[in-house]
Structures are given as structure tokens and as C-alpha cells.
C-alpha positions in Angstrom: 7.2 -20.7 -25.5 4.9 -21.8 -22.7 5.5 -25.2 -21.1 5.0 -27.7 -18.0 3.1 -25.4 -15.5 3.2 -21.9 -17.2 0.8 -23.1 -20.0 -2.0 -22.6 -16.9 -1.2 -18.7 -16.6 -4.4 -16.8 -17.0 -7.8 -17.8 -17.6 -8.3 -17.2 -14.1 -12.2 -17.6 -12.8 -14.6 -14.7 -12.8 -16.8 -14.8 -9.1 -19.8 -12.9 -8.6 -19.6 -11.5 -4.8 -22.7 -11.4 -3.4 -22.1 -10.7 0.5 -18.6 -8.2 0.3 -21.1 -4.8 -0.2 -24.2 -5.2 1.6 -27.5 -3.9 -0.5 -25.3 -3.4 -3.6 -27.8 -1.7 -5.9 -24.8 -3.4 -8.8 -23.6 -6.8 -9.8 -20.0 -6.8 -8.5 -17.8 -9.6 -10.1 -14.2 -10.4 -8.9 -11.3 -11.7 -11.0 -9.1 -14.0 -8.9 -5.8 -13.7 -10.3 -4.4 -15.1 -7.1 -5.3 -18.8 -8.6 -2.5 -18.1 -11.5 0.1 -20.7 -10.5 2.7 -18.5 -8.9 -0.1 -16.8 -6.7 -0.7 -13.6 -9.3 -1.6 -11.6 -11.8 2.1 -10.9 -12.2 2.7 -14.2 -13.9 1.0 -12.6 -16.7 3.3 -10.3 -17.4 6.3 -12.6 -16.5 5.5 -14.8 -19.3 4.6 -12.9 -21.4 7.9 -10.1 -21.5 10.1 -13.5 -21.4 8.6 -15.2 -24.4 8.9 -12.2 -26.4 12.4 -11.7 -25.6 13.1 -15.3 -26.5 11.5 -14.9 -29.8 13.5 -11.7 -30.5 16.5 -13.2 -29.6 17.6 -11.0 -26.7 17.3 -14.3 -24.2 19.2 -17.4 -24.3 20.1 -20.3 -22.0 23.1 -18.4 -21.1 21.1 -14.9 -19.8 20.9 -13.6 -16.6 17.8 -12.3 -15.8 17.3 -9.2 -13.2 14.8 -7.3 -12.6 13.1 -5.1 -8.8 10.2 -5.9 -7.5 8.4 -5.7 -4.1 7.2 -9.2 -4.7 4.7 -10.6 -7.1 6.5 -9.9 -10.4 9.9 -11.7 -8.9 7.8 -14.9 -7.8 6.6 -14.8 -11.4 9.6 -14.3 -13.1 11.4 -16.7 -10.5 8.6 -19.4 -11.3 9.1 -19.0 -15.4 12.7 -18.6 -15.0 13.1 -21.8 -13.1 11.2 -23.4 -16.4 13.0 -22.0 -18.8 16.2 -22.5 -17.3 17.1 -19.1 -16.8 19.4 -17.7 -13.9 17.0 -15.0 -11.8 18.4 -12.2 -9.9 15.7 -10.4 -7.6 16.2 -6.5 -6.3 14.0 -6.0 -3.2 13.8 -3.9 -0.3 13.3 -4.2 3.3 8.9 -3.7 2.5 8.7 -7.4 1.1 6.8 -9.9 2.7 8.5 -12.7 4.8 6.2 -15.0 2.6 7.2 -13.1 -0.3 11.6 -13.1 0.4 11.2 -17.0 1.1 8.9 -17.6 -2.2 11.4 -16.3 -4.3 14.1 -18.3 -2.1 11.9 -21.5 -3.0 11.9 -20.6 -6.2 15.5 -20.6 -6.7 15.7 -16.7 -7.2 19.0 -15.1 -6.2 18.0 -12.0 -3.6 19.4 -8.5 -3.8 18.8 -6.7 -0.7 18.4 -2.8 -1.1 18.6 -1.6 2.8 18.7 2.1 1.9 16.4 4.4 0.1 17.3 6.7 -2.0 17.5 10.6 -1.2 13.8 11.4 -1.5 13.2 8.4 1.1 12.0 6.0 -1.6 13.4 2.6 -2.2 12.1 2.0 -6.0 14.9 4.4 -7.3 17.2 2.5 -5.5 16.9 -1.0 -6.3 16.2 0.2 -10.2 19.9 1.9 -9.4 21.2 -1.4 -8.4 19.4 -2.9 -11.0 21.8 -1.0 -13.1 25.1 -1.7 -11.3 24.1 -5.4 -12.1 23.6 -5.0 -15.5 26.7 -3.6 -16.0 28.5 -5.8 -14.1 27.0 -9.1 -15.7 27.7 -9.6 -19.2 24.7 -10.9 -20.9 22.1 -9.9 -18.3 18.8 -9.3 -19.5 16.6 -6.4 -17.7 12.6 -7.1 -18.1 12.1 -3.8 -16.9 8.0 -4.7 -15.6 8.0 0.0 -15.1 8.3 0.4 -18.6 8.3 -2.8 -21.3 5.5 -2.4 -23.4 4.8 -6.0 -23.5 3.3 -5.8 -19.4 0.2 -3.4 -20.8 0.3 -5.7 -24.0 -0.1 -9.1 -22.3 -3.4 -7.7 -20.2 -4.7 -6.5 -23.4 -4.4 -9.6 -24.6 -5.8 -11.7 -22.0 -6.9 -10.2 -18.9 -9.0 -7.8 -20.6 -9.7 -9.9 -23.0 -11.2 -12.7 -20.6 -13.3 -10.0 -18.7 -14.7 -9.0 -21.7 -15.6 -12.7 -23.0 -17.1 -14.0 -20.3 -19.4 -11.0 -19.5 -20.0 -10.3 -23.2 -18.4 -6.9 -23.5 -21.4 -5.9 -21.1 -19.3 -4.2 -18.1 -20.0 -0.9 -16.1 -16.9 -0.2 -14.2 -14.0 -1.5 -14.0 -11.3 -1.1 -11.1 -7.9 -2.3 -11.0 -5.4 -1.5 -8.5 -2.3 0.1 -9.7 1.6 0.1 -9.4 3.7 -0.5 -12.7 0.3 0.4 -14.5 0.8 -2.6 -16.6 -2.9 -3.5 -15.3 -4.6 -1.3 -15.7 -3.4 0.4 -18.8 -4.1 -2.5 -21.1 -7.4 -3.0 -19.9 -8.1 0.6 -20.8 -6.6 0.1 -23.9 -8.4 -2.5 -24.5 -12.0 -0.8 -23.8 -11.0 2.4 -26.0 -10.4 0.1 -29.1 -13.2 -2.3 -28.3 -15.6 0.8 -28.4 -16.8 -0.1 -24.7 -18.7 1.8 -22.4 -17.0 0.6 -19.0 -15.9 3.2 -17.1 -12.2 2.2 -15.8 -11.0 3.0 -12.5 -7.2 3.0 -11.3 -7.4 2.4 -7.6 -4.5 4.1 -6.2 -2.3 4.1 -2.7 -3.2 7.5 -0.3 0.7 8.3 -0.4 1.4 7.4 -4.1 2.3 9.7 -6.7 1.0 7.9 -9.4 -2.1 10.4 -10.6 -0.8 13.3 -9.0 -1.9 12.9 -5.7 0.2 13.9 -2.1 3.3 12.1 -2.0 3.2 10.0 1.5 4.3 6.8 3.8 2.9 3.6 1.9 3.0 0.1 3.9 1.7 -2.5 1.9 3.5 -3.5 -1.2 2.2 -3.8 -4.2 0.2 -1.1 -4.4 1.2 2.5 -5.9 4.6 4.1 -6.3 6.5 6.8 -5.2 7.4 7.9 -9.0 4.7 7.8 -12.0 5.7 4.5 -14.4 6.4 5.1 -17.7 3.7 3.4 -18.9 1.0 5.4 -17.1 -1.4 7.4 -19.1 -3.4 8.9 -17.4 -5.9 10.0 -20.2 -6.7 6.3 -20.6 -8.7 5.9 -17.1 -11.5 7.6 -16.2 -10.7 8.4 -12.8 -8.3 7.4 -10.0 -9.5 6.3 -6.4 -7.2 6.5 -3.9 -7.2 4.0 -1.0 -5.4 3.7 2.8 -3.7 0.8 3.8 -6.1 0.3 7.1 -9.1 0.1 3.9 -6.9 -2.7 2.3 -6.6 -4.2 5.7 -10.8 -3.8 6.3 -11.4 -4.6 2.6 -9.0 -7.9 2.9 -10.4 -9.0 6.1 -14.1 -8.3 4.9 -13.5 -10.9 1.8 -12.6 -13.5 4.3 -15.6 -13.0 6.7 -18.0 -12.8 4.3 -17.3 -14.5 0.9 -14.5 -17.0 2.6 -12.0 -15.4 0.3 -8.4 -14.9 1.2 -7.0 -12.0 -0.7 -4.1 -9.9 -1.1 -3.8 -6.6 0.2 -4.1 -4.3 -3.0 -7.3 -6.9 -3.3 -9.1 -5.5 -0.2 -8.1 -2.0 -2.1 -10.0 -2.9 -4.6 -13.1 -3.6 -3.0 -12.8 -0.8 -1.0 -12.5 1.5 -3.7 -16.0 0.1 -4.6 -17.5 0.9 -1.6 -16.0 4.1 -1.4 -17.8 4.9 -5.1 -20.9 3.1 -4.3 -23.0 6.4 -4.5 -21.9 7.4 -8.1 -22.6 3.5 -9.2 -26.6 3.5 -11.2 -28.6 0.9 -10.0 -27.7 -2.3 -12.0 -24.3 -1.7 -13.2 -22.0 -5.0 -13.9 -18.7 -4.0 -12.2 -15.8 -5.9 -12.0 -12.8 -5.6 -9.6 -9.3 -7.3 -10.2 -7.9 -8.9 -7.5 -4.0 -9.4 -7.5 -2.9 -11.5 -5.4 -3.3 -14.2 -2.8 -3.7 -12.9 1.3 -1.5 -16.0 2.6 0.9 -13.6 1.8 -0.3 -11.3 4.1 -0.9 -13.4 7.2 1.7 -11.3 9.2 0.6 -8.0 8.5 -3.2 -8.0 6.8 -4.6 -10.0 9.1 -2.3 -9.9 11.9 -3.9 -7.6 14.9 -0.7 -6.8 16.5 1.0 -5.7 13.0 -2.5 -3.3 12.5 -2.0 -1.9 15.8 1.5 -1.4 16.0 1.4 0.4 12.2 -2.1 1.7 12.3 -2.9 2.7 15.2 -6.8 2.5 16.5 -8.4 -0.8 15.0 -11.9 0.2 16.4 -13.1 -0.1 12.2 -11.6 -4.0 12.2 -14.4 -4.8 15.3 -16.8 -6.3 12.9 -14.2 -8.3 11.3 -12.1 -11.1 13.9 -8.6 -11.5 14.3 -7.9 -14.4 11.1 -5.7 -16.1 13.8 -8.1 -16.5 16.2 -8.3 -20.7 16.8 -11.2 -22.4 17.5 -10.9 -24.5 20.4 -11.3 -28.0 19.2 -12.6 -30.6 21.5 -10.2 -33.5 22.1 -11.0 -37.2 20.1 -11.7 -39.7 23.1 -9.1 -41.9 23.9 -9.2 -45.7 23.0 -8.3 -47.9 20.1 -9.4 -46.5 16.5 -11.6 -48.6 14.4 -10.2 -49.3 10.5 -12.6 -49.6 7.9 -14.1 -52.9 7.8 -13.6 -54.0 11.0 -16.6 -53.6 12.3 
């Protein structure tokens, strides 16, 4: 049921990183997700819970479409949805991106604000709450429920995994994969236990998420952990969790930029944190591979904004190494006179 521009979801490229870990004693590969058409790894899922639905019947022309998110997963159900011809309703809260709110806007997705969280302070409850008011309220509304739908672990099996696993011929160490729904992550593990592999998989987790039982806490940067476990998290699947601030997404992002000229999402410069973090317990020659969500244009006004660090995070002594992305070059000025066209000299 894939057509026009969602026939290029997945098959996203596999980049060795050479410069990101100085005097890696490993092979560290990174799977760019961002260049999925709608900007992430999300479209993966978007597709693939809509084109099941179609099959099964429970979509038609005539279906609403609704569904939360904090960004990625609406931009790729906004993208298929405009496609397919679907109406798209889009539950946020006040932690989306600028980028992200006018994305879906472009997109043609109809925006629910939440403004209020719910009484534990977090605002997932709430906009799956409204969510629910919708549903009921519009007859023929279809819920792709990304927390829970079997089809979001299914569809990484099926190809992210599945792509990792081809192009490096089954031969990989670690694995780490940032987490929220658990979507991610959980296929991929799925996918090593019934492969019979040997990589070790690693849920990289949000200091302040509850996912794998850790303190619950502030969280900035969306995308990344949640303030309830999913319901598709399994825990037993993964052999360990590593949890990650959001001034290490912020040194991680900025660090991909500097040094491999690679402009990442936030839960992205989690992810190679993560690494860094585990860098002792990794043998000497390992293959790892880290997932990277999303795209960092989406983060110019918080990632790499200085003042946003600052005001949010305090001391940004760590980020010294790493320029402010906005600083400008000055750039001399072309001397003044008529400009010569081709030919005419």
C-alpha cells in the first residue's frame, strides 16, 4: 500500500564513524534514519501500522486518523496521511519543537494542543486522554496507538533490524537504540533472539524516564524516554539499559557535527553518548552500531542553541570544545564592478 514518496521509507544508509570516539578500540557504525523522507525513523512505523489497518479494513478514505506524539511519529503519520488521503489529527504538548508544530502544520496535520499535564505532572497521560475524547467524539476515527500496536516492534523487525543485520552480515557486537514507545528497540531485540545473534542490545534511556525502572525526573528533550513504561516494553528482551542527561544529548549532538559533519537529533547525540559512557566494558574489536532517529535541524533552537543550554542547563563549561552551531563566519565582501557571464571573455 506504499506509493509516490513513501515507497523510499527505510533502507536508510549504514556510516562508519570514525572521528565521534576518539581511540575507539571498536568499529562504531551509525544508522541514519534521519534521511527517511519525513526526517525519521518514525516513518517506519507510520507506514507500516497504516498499511496494515488498510488491509484489515479498519481504514478507509472516510477515517480520521489521531494519534499523540511529541513529534516524529505525527510528521510521519502526517506525511503518509497526506498520501493516502487520510484526515490527520495530532495531540501534542507544549515540549514539541517549533520545527516540529510547523512540520506537522506543513504537512496538513490538524494540531491538538494539550497545555496541561496531568496530575503526576506528566503530559503523555494527558494528550492519550484527549486522544480519547476525540475518538469518541468522531465517528469513524482511527487510533494508531504508536505506545502499544504491535505492528511498531513488527515493522523494525522487519526492516530496521533486518537491514542492520544484512549489510554487516549478522556480525554485530552491541547494539544501542534510544528508547521511548520501545517500538525500536524491541523489534530489534526480537529480531537478534530469533536470529540466534550474539549482539548485545542496549536501550539507551532518558535520566528522568521511567522506562526500566529508573528515578522518575524532569525530561527536556522530546523524543526520548517516558514518564510511564509502554506497553510494548519488555524488558527481558535487552540486555541492559543506559541512561543518558539531556546536557549528553546536547554534547553528543554537537560532537557529531564538529567532528563527522553530521547534524543529528537529540536522542541521536544520546546515543553516542551512551557509547562513550560504555566504552570500558566494549572488547577490543567489537562492530557496534548506534541508531540515530532523527534529523538536528530540528533542534537548532534548543541542541545547538547556547542561550537555550544555558538558560535550561545551567554551566556549559563541557560544550567548550564544541562551538556555538550558529556562530557565522564572517565572509569577505565580492568586489564591486560588473559580473562577467560565461563566454564573454
Amino acid at each position: 500500500m506504499r506509493e509516490g514518496v513513501l515507497a523510499v521509507i527505510g533502507d536508510t544508509p549504514l556510516l562508519r564513524l570514525k572521528r565521534a570516539i576518539p581511540n575507539a578500540r571498536f568499529t562504531l557504525f551509525a544508522k541514519l534514519e534521519s534521511l527517511n523522507p519525513g526526517g525519521s525513523i518514525k516513518d517506519r512505523p507510520a507506514i507500516g501500522i497504516l498499511s496494515y489497518a488498510l488491509r484489515c479494513g479498519e481504514l478507509d478514505a472516510a477515517t480520521v486518523v489521531i494519534e499523540s506524539s511529541s513529534g516524529n511519529m505525527g510528521i510521519g503519520l502526517a506525511q503518509a496521511c497526506t498520501v493516502l488521503g487520510l484526515r490527520f489529527i495530532c495531540v501534542v504538548d507544549p515540549k514539541i519543537t517549533k520545527q516540529n508544530l510547523l512540520l506537522l502544520a506543513v504537512y496538513g496535520a490538524e494540531i491538538v494542543m494539550v497545555s496541561e499535564p496531568d496530575a503526576n505532572g506528566e503530559f503523555l497521560p494527558a494528550r492519550l486522554q484527549r486522544v480519547q475524547s476525540l475518538l469518541a467524539e468522531i465517528p469513524g476515527s482511527f487510533w494508531p496507538n504508536q505506545y502499544a500496536n504491535a505492528m511498531n516492534t513488527l515493522t523494525h523487525y522487519q526492516t530496521t533490524m533486518h537491514e542492520i543485520a544484512e549489510a554487516l552480515q549478522g556480525k554485530i557486537d552491541f547494539l544501542f537504540c534510544a528508547t521511548s514507545t520501545c517500538g525500536t528497540v524491541m523489534g530489534c531485540a526480537e529480531y537478534v533472539r530469533d536470529h540466534r545473534m550474539h549482539t548485545k542490545v542496549i536501550a539507551v534511556d532518558a535520566v528522568g524516564s521511567v522506562i526500566f525502572g529508573h528515578e522518575k525526573g524532569p525530561r527536556l528533550l522530546p523524543g526520548m524516554g517516558a514518564g510511564v513504561r509502554p506497553a510494548l516494553c519488555r524488558p527481558e528482551l535487552v540486555t541492559r539499559s543506559v541512561v543518558v542527561s539531556d546536557l549528553d544529548c546536547v554534547i553528543g549532538c554537537r560532537r557529531l557535527v564538529r567532528r563527522e559533519g553530521l547534524l543529528a537529533g537529540g536522542s541521536s547525540g544520546g546515543v553516542l553518548m551512551a557509547i562513550e559512557h560504555m566504552q570500558p566494558e566494549i572488547p577490543p574489536g567489537s562492530v557496534c552500531v548506534g541508531i540515530f532517529p532523527d534529523r538536528g535541524e530540528r533542534y537548532l533552537d534548543t541542541v545547538f542553541s547556547d542561550a537555550w543550554v544555558c538558560e535550561n542547563l545551567g554551566d556549559i563549561s563541557a560544550l567548550k570544545e564544541l562551538p556555538n552551531a550558529f556562530e557565522l563566519p564572517t565572509v569577505p565582501r565580492p568586489p564591486q564592478g560588473p559580473v562577467a557571464t560565461p563566454g564573454s571573455g
